[in-house]
C-alpha positions as semicolon CSV with decimal commas, in nm:
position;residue;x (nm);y (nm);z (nm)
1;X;-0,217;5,999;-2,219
2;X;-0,220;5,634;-2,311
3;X;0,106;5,395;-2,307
4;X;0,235;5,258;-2,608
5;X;0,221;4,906;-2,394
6;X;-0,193;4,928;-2,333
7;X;-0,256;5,039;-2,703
8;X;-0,069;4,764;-2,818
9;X;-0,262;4,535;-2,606
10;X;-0,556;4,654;-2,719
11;X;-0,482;4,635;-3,085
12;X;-0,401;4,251;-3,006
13;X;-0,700;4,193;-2,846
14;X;-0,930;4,336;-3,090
15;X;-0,755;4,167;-3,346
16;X;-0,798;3,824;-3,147
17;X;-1,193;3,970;-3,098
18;X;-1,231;4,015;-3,444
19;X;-1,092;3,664;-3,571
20;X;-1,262;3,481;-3,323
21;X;-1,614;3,680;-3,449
22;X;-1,492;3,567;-3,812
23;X;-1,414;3,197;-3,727
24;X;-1,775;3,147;-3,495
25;X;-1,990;3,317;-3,794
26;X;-1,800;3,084;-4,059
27;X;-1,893;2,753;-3,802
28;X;-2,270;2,935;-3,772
29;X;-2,299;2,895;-4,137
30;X;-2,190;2,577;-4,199
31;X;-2,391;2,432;-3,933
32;X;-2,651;2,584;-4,081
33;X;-2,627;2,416;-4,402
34;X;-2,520;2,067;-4,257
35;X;-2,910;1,860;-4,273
36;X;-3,018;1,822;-3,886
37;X;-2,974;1,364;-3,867
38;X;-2,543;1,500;-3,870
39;X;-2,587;1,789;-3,643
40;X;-2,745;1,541;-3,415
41;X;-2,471;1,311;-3,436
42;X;-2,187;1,583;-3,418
43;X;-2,390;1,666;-3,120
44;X;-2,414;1,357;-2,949
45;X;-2,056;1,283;-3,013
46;X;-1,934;1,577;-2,859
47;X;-2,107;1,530;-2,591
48;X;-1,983;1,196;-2,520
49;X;-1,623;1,359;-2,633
50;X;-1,701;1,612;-2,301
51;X;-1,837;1,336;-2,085
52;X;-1,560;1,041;-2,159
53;X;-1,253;1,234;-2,125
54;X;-1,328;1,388;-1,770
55;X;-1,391;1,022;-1,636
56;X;-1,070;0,864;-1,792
57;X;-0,884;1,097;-1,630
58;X;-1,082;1,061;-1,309
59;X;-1,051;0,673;-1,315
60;X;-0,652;0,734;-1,421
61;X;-0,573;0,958;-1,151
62;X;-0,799;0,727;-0,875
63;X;-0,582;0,366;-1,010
64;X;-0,255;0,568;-0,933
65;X;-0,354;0,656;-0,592
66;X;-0,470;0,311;-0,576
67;X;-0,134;0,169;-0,700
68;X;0,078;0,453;-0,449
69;X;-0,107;0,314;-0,115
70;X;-0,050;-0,044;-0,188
71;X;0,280;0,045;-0,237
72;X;0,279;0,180;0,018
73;X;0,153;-0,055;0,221
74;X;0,377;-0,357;0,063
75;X;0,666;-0,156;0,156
76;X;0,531;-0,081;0,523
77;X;0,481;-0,456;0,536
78;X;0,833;-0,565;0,390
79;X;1,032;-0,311;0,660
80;X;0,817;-0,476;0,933
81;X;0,907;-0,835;0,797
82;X;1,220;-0,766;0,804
83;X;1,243;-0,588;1,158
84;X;1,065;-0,920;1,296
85;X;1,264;-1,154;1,086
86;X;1,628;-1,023;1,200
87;X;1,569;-1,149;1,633
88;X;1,861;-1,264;1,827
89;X;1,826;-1,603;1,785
90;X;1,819;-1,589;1,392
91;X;2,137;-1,516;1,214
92;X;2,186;-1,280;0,981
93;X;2,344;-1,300;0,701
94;X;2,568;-1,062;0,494
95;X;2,663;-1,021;0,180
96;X;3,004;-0,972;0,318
97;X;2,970;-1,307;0,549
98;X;2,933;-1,534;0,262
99;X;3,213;-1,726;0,162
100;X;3,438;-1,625;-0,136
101;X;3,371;-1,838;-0,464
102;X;3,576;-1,941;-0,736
103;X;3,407;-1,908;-1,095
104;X;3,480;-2,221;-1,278
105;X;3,495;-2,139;-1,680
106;X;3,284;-2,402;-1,846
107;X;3,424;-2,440;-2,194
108;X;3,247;-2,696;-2,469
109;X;3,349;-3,055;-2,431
110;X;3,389;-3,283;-2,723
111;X;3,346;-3,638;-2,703
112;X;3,477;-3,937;-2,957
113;X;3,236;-4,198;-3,018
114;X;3,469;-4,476;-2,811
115;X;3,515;-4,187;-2,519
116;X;3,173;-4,133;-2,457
117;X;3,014;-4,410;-2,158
């Protein structure tokens, strides 16, 4: 005795079978009335369609990587910089060392003809 779940299934997927049997004889007869000079063309464009889009991604995924190891490397640089830069003899300087500052407000000044030297 069969389960109601793998009739089901199978119901679906000779449905899906069936449609997909409809929609390839509908493309097999309009290809076969479209005049061969545009079946060449569709044919060389999808071609180029299958050829382009593996190699953009390709060259995409390749410049990331690129971009990640001199990152990378810029950063590995930077920490090592900085490891060399802060020796004894140097001081270092904090934010916290700095001395405090007083913001001045600057507001518009407006000078008289006689005022103004």
């Amino acid at each position: 005795m069969k389960s109601s779940t793998s009739e089901y299934l199978y119901s679906v997927l000779r449905q899906a079978w069936q449609e997909l049997r409809a929609l390839g004889g509908k493309a097999a007869q309009m290809l076969m009335r479209t005049p061969l000079p545009k079946l060449l063309v569709l044919c060389i464009g999808l071609a180029l369609i299958i050829t382009i889009v593996p190699l953009i991604l390709t060259l995409f995924v390749a410049f990331m990587l690129i971009k990640l190891l001199l990152l990378l490397v810029f950063v590995s640089v930077r920490a090592n910089k900085t490891r060399h830069d802060s020796s004894p003899n140097r001081p270092h300087y904090s934010s916290n060392d700095v001395e405090d500052v007083q913001v001045i407000r600057v507001e518009k000044i407006d000078f008289r003809r006689g005022d103004r030297r």
